[in-house]
Backbone as CSV, one residue per row, in Angstrom:
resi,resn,N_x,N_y,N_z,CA_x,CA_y,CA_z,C_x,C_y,C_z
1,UNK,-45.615,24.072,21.041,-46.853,24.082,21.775,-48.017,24.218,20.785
2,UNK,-48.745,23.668,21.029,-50.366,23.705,20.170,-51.341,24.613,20.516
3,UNK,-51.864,24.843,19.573,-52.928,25.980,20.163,-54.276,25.677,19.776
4,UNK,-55.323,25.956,20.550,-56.664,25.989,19.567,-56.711,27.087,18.668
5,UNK,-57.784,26.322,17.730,-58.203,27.100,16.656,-59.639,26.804,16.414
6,UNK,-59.892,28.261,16.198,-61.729,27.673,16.170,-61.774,27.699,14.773
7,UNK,-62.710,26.587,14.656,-63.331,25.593,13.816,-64.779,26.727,13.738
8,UNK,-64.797,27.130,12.117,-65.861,27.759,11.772,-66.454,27.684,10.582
9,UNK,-67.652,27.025,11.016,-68.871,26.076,9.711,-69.186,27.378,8.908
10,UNK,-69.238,26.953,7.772,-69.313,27.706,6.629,-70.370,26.946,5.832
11,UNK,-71.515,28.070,5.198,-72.899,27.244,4.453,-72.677,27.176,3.102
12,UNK,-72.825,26.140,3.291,-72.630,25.931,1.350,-74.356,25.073,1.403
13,UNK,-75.009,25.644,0.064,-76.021,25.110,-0.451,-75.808,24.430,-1.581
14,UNK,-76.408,22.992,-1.149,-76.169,22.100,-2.379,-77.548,21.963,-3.147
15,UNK,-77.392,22.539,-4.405,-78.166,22.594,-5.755,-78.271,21.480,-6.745
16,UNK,-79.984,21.601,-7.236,-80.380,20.458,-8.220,-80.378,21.139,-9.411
17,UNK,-79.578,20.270,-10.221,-79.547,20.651,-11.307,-80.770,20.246,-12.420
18,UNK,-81.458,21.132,-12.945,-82.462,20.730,-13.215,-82.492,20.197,-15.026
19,UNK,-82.838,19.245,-15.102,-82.351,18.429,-17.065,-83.080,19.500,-17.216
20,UNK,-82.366,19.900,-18.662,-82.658,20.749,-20.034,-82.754,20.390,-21.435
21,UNK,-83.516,20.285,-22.361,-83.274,19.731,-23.580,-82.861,21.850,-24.608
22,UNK,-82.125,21.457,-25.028,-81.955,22.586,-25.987,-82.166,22.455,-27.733
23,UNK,-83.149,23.289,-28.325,-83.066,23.565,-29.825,-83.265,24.383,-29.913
24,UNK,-82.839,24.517,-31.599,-82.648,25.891,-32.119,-83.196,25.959,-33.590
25,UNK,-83.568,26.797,-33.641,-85.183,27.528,-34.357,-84.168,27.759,-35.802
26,UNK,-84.578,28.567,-36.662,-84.801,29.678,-37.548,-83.818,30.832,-36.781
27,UNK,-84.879,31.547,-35.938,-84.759,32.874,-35.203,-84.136,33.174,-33.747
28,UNK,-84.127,31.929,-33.392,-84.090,32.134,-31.819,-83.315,30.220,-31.694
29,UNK,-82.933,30.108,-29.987,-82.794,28.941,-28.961,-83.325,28.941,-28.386
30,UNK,-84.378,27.516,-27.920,-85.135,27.446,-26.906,-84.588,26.293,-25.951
31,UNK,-84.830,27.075,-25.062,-83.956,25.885,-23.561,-85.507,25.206,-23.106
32,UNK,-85.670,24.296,-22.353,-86.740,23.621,-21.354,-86.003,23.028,-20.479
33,UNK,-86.492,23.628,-19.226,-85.382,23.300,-17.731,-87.141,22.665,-17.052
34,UNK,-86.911,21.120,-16.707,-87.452,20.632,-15.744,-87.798,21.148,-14.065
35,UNK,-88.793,22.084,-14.070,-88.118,22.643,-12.510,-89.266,22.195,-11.592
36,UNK,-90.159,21.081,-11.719,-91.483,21.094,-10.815,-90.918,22.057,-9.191
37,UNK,-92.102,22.493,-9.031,-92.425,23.043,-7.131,-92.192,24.270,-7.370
38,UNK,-91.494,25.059,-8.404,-91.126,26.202,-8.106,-91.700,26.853,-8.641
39,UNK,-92.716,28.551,-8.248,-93.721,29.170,-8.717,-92.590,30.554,-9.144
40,UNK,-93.083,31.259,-9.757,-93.184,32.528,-10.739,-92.256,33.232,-9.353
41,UNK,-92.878,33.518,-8.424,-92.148,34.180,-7.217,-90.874,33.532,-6.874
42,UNK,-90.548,32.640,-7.108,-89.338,31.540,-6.790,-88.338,31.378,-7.701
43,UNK,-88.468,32.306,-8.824,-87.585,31.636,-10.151,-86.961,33.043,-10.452
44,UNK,-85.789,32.973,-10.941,-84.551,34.172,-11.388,-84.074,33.833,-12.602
45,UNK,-84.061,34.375,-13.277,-83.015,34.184,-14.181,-82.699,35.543,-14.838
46,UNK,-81.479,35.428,-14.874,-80.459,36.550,-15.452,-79.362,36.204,-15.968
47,UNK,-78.754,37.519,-16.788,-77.613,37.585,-17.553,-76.513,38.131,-16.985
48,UNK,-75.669,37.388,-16.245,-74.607,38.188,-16.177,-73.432,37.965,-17.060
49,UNK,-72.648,38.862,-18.039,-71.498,38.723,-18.299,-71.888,37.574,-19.539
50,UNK,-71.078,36.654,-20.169,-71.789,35.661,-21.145,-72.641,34.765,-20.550
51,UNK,-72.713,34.382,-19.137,-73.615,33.643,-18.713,-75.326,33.538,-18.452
52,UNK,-75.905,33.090,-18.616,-77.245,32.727,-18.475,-77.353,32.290,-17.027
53,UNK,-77.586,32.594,-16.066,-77.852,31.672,-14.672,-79.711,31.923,-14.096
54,UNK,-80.014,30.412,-14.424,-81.068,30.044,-13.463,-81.555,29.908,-12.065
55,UNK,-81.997,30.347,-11.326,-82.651,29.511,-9.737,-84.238,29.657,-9.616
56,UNK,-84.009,28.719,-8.788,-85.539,28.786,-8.673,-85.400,27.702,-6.997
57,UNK,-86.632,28.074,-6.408,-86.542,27.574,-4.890,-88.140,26.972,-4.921
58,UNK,-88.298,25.564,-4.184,-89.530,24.760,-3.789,-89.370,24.675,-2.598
59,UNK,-90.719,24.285,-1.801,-90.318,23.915,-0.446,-92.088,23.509,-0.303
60,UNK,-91.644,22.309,0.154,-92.831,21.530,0.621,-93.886,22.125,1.452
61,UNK,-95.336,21.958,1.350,-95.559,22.261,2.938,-95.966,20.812,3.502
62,UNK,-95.375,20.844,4.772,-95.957,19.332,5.488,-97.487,19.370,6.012
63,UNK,-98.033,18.517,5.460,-98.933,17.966,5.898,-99.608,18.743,7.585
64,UNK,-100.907,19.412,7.709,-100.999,19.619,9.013,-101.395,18.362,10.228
65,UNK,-100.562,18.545,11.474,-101.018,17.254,12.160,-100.064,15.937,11.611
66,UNK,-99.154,16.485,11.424,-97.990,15.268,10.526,-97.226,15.077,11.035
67,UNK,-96.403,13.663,10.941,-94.950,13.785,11.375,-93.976,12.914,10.111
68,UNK,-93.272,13.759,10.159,-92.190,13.353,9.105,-91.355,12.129,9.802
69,UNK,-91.205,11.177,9.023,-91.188,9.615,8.874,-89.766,9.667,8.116
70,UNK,-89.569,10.054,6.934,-88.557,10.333,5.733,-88.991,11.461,4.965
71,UNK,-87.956,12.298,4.835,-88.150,13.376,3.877,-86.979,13.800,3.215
72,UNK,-86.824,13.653,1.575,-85.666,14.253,0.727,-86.057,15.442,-0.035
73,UNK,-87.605,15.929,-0.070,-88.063,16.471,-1.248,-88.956,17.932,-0.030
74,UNK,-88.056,18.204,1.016,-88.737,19.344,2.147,-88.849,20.598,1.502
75,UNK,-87.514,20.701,1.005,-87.340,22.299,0.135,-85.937,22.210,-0.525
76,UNK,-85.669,22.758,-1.285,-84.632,22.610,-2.249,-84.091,23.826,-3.091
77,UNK,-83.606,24.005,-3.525,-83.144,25.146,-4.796,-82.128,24.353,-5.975
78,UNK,-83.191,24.894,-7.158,-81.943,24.612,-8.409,-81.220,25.633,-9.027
79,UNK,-80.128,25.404,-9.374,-79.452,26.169,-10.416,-78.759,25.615,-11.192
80,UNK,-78.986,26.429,-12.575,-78.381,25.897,-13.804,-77.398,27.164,-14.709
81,UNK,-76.636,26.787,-14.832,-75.968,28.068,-16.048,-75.616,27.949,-17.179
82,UNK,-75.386,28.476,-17.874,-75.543,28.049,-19.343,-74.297,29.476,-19.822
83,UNK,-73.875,29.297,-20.449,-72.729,30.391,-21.745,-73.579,30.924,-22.800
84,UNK,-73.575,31.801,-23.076,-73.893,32.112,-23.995,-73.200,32.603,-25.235
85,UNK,-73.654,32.111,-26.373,-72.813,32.688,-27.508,-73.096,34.178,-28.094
86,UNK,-72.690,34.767,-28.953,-72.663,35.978,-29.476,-73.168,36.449,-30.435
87,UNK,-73.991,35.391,-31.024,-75.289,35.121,-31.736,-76.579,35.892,-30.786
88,UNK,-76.793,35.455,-29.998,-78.152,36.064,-29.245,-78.163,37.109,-28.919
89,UNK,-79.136,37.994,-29.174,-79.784,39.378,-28.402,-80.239,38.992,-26.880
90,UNK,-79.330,39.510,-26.035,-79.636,39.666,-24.778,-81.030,40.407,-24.468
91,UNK,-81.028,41.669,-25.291,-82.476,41.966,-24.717,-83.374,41.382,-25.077
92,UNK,-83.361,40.235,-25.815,-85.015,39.494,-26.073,-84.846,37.997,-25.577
93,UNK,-84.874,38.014,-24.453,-84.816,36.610,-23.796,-86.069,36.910,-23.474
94,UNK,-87.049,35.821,-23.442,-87.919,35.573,-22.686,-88.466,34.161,-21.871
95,UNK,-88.917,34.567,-21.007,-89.274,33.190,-19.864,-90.439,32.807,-19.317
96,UNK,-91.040,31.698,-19.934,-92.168,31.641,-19.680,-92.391,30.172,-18.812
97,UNK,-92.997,30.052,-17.316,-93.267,28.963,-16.057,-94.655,28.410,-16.992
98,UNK,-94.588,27.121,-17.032,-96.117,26.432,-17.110,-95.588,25.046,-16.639
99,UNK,-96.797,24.896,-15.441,-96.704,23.588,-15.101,-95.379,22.623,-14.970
100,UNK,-94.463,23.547,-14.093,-93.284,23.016,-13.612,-92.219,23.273,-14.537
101,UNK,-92.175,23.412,-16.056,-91.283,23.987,-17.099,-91.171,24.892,-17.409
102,UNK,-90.005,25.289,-17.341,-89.376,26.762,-17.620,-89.154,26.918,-19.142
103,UNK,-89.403,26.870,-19.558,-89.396,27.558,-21.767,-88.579,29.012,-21.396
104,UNK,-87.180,29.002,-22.136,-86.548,30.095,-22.169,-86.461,30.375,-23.866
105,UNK,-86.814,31.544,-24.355,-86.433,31.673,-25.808,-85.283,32.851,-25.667
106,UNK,-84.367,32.210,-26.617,-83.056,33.467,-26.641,-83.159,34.170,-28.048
107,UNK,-83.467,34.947,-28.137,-83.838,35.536,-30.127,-81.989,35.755,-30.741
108,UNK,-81.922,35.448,-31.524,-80.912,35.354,-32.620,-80.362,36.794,-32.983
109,UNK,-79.334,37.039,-32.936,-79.181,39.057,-33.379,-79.869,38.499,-34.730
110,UNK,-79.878,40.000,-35.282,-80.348,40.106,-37.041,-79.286,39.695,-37.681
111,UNK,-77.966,40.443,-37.269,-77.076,40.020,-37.939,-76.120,38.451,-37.617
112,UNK,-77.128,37.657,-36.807,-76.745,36.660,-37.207,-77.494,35.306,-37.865
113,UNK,-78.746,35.995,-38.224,-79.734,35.001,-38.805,-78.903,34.530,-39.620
114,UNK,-79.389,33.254,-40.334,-79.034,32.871,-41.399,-80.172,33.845,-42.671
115,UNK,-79.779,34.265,-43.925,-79.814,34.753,-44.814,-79.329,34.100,-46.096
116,UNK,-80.832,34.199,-47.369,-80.239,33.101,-48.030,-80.210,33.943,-49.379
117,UNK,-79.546,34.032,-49.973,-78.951,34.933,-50.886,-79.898,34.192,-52.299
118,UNK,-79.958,35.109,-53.019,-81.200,35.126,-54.468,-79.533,34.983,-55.823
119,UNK,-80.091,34.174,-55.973,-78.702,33.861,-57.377,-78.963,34.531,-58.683
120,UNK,-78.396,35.686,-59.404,-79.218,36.104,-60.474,-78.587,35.475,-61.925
């Protein structure tokens, strides 16, 4: 004999991954994550564990007196994560929003700068 079974929707949010170009300094890695729409109040980033994880949330406002025709770009959230190596000082990350780009600098431990030894 068959039985019902309830059928129960589960939310999954699907995320933009936002392009990053990465270099690396002297002293530090600098990430640049593409994130237009998303303001200072909208953006996270933290360290958990070796990971680096980004979000950040946009959301349109419509037009007053409007009617939506087509819309892909209403509201959205990105996330990005990144590993981190064992080179970087966790406590000196810093993150700075301008004009839709996220600039992350990761500072280098001391003891893993490069150091260039004096030949006598």
């Amino acid at each position: 004999m068959l039985k019902d079974k309830a059928i129960t929707k589960k939310s999954f949010t699907t995320y933009i991954t936002p392009p990053a170009d990465l270099y690396e300094t002297k002293d530090s890695y600098m990430i640049f994550l593409d994130m237009p729409g998303v303001s200072r109040d909208d953006l996270n980033v933290k360290v958990v564990d070796n990971r680096l994880i980004v979000q950040g949330k946009f959301e349109i406002t419509k037009p007053k007196d409007s009617e939506v025709l087509f819309s892909e770009l209403e509201k959205g959230e990105y996330r990005r994560e990144f590993i981190l190596s064992g080179d970087i000082d966790r406590n000196k990350i810093e993150a700075k929003l301008v004009n839709g780009v996220l600039t992350l600098t990761l500072a280098k431990r001391e003891e893993s700068k490069e150091i260039e030894i004096k030949i006598n």
